[in-house]
KEZA-192075 format. One record per residue (C-alpha): x, z, y negated; residue in one letter. Coordinates in steps of 0.2 Angstrom, whole numbers, plus 5000, padded with zeros to 4 digits. Layout:
<sites>
<site <X,Z,Y>,A>
...
</sites>
This chain:
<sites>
<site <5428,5113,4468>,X>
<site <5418,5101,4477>,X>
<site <5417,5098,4493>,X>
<site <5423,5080,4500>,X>
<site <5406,5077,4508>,X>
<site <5394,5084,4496>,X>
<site <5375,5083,4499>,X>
<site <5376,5064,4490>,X>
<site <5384,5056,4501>,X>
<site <5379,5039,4509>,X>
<site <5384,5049,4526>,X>
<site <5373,5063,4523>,X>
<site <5358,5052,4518>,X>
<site <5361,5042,4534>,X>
<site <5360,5058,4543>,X>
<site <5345,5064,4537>,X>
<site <5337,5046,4537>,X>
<site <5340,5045,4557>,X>
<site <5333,5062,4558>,X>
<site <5316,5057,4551>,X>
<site <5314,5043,4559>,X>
<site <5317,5053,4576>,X>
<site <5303,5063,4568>,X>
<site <5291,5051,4564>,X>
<site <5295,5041,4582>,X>
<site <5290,5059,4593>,X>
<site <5274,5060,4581>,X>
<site <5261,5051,4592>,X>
<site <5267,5059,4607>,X>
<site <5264,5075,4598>,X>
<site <5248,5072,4592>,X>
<site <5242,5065,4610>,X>
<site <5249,5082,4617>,X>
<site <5239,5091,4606>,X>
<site <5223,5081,4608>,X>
<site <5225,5085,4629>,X>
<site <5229,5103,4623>,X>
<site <5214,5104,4613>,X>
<site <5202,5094,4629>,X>
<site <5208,5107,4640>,X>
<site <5204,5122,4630>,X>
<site <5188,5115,4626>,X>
<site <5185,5110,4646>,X>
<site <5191,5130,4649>,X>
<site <5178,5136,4636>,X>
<site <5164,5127,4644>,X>
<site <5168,5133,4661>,X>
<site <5169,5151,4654>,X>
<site <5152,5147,4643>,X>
<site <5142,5141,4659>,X>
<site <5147,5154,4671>,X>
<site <5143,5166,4657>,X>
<site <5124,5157,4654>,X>
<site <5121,5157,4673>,X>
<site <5126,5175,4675>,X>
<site <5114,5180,4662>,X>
<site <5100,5172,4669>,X>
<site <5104,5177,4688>,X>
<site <5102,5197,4679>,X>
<site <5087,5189,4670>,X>
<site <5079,5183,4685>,X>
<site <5082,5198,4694>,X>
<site <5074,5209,4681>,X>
<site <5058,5199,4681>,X>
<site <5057,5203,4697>,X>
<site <5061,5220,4697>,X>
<site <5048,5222,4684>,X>
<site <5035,5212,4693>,X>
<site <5039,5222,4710>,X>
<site <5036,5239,4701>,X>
<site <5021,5232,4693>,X>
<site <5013,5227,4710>,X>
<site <5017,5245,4716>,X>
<site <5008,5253,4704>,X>
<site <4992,5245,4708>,X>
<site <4995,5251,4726>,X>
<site <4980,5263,4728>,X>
<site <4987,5276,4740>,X>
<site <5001,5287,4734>,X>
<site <5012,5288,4749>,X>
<site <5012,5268,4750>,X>
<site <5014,5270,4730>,X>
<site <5029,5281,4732>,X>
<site <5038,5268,4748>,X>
<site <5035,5254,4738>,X>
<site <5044,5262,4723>,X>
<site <5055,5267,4733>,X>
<site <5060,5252,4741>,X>
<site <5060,5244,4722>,X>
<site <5072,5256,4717>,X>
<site <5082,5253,4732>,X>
<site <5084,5232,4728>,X>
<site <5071,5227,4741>,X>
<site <5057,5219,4733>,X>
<site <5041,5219,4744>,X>
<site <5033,5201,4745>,X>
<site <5015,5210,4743>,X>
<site <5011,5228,4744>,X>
<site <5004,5237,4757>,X>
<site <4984,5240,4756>,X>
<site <4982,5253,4770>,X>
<site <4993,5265,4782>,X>
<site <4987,5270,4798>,X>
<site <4981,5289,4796>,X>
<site <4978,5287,4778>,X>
</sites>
């Protein structure tokens, strides 16, 4: 009923002996492979982190000076100048200082 190699067998043994030792000889290389795997998804993250942290203060800057342009127009006393520099807020184009007078006005 039995097999004339059964799982006993010096041969089997031998077999299974080679086989962890082939194993245990590919472990370093394994773990090294998975130490540069894990530095380069760590390098990737950081990229992705950084550009994400310099995109959100680029929109923050860019806020601060919306809101800072919008405030100076408001204290513009004419309303047609008002109304330009609101304008031209709302359209991206920050002025450097407001107008004070227009001709005619």
């Amino acid at each position: 009923m039995s097999s004339p190699v059964d799982s006993t067998s010096p041969t089997v043994h031998r077999s299974r002996l080679a086989q962890a030792r082939a194993a245990l000889c590919s472990m370093p290389a394994l773990v090294t492979l998975g130490l540069l795997l894990a530095l380069l998804l760590l390098a990737a993250f950081h990229q992705v982190l950084s550009t994400a942290v310099a995109q959100a203060g680029r929109v923050h800057s860019a806020a601060s000076q919306r809101i800072e342009a919008a405030s100076r127009c408001a204290d513009v006393p004419a309303a047609p100048l008002r109304d330009l520099c609101r304008a031209q807020v709302d359209a991206g184009l920050t002025a450097l200082a407001p107008a004070t007078s227009v001709a005619g006005v």
